[in-house]
N, C-alpha and C positions, 0 to 999 in steps of 0.2 A: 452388361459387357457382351463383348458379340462373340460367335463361335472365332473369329482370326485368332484375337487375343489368347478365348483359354485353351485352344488347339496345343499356343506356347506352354501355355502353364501345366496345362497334362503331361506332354511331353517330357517336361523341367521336370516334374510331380513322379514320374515312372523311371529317367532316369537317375536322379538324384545328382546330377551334375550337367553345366551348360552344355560342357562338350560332348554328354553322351546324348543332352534333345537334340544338340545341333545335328549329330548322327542321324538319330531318327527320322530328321526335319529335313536331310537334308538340306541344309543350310550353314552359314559359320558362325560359331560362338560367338561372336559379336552381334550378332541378328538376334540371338535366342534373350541375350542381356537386356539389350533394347526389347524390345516386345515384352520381358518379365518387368522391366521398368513402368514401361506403359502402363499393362496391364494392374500396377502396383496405385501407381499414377489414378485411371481412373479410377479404381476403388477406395483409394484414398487411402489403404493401410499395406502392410509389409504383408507377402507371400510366403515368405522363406526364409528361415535363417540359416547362415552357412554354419558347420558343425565339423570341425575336423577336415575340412574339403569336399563337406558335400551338403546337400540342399534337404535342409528339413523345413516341411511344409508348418506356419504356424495355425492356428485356429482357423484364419481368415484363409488361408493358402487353403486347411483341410476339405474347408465347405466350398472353396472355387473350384477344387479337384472333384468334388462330388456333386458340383453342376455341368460340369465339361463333360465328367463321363456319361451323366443322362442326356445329353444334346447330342454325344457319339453312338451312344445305342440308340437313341431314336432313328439318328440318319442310316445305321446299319441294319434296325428293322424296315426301313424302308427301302431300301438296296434289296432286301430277305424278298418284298412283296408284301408287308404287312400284313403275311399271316400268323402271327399270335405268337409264332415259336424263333420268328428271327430276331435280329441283334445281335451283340458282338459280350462276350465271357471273357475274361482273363482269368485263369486257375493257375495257381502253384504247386507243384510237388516235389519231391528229390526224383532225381534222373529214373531213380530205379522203378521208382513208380509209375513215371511218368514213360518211360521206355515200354516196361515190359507188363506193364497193367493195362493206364490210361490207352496209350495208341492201339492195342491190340482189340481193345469194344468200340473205338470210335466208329467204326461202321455204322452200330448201332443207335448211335446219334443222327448221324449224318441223314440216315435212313428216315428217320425220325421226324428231326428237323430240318429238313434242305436250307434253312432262311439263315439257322445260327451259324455262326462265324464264332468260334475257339480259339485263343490265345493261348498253347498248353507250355508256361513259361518249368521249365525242369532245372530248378537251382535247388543246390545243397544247402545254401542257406535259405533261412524261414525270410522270404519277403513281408511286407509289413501290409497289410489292408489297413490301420490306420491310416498311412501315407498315400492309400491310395494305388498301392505298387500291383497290385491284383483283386479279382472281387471275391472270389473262392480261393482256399487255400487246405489242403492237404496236409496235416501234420500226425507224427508215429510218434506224439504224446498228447496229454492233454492240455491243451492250451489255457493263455489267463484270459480272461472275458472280459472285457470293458463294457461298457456302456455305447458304443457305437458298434460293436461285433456281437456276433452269435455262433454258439458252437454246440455239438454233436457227436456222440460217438457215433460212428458208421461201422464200426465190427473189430477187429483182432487181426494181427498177422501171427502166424506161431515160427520161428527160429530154427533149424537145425547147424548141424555141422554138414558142409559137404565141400569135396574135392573136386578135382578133373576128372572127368571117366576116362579115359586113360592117363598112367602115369611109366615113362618109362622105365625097364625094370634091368638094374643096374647092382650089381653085386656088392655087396657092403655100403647100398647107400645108406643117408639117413631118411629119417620117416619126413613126412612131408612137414613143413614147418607153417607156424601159423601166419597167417596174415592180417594185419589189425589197422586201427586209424590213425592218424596225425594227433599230435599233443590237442590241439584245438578241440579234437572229438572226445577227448577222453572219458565225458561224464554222460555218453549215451549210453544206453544198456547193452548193445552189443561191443563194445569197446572195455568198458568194464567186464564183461565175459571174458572176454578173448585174456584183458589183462590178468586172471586170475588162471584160466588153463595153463596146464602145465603139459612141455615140449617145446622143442626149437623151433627160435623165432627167426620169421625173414627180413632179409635188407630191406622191406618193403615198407609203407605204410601209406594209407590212401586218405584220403578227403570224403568220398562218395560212395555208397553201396555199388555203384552203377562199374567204379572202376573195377571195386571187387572183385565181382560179378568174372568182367574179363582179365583179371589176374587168375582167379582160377582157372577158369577155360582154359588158362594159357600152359597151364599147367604148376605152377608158380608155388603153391601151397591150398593149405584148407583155411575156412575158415566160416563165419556165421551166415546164413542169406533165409530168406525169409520160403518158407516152404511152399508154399502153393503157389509161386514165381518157376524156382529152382529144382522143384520136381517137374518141370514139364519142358527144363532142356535138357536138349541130348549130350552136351559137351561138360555136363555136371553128374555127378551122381552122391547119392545121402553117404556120409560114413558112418554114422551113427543113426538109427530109426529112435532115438529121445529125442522130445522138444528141448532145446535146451531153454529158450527164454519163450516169453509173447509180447508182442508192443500193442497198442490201441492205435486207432486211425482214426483220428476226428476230423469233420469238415470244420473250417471255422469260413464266417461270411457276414456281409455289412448289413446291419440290421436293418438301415432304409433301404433296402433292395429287395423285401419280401414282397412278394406279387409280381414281380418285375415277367415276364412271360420267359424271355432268354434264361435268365439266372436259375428259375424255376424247371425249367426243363435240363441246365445243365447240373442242378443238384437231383432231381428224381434220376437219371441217366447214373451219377454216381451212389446214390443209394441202390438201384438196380445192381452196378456191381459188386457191389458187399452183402447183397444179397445170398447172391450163391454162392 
């Protein structure tokens, strides 16, 4: 099958719905159907089955997602100059990571590699490398392993309590109140923290560390954020010097992708930062 077709099927394969390749592609969801057809056509077997309203790739889809994206990285290391270290990465992490970690070494990379090209996708939800939705993924547990992944602990985040560094001071207020996650979050470890501290809670409650993050800032309440982020803004400061929790940070990554030069250099790049 030739790169036109599986261009489609990547697309289809990353966003998990017609209208969001059509997005990508620039093009109309009727373009994206037809070409997923085609592309079905000549292979002779089904790509995708639809699941609730959206496109889950089958066996035959898995392995056409995982031939398109090595015909993309080859044409992206050769765009690099075909020096050893170009190609194109797609990484997942949560915002907060991906904000106030990730972007802040990417120099480091860059410097590095001139040739790679990063995709630094920042969702709250865990995207899927089965599906093909990313080739690196960042996750603040430990992940389940299959048989087409491989995963890693890269180090520890440690937890505190911390507020606004300023809080305006207002006579008979109450003390600051806590700020915690959405029902959906409830069974990650800083959310079960929070549900068990004792003091008043806010109208608040978020989806993402990242929003957190700027609900404190904002002055809003206290609440958990990961310490060696959080000590190094000015708009925050610790209330309490206890760890309250630790979470683990494991890479997870596509096991046919080892030697790959791009992927390789954008995982030694993340184990450098869990280094120090």
């Amino acid at each position: 099958m030739d790169w036109d077709h599986l261009r489609f099927v990547l697309a289809a394969g990353r966003a998990g719905t017609l209208a969001g390749a059509a997005r990508r592609l620039g093009v109309d969801q009727t373009t994206v159907g037809r070409r997923l057809a085609a592309a079905e056509a000549a292979l002779g077997t089904r790509l995708f089955d639809r699941v609730e309203g959206r496109l889950r790739p089958t066996a035959a889809g898995t392995a056409a997602l995982a031939r398109a994206e090595r015909m993309e990285r080859a044409a992206a290391e050769l765009d690099g100059g075909g020096d050893g270290g170009g190609g194109l990465v797609r990484l997942t992490a949560v915002p907060l990571l991906a904000n106030r970690l990730l972007v802040p070494a990417l120099p480091a990379l860059t410097a590095a590699r001139p040739g790679l090209r990063l995709e630094l996708l920042a969702e709250p939800r865990n995207l899927s490398l089965t599906r093909r939705e990313a080739d690196l993924a960042l996750r603040l547990a430990r992940p389940e392993q299959g048989g087409a992944t491989l995963a890693r602990r890269l180090g520890r985040l440690d937890y505190a309590v911390y507020g606004p560094r300023r809080v305006p001071r207002r006579r008979g207020a109450e003390p600051l109140p806590w700020i915690g996650y959405e029902e959906g979050l409830a069974h990650i470890p800083p959310a079960r923290w929070l549900a068990a501290a004792e003091g008043p809670r806010a109208p608040l409650a978020v989806q993402d560390a990242e929003t957190l993050w700027q609900a404190l800032a904002a002055g809003l309440g206290k609440s958990l954020l990961p310490c060696r982020l959080a000590d190094a803004e000015p708009a925050l400061r610790r209330l309490d010097p206890a760890v309250a929790l630790t979470r683990e940070v494991w890479l997870l990554r596509h096991a046919d992708q080892r030697g790959e030069p791009a992927v390789e250099a954008a995982v030694a790049w993340l184990e450098g930062i869990f280094a120090t």
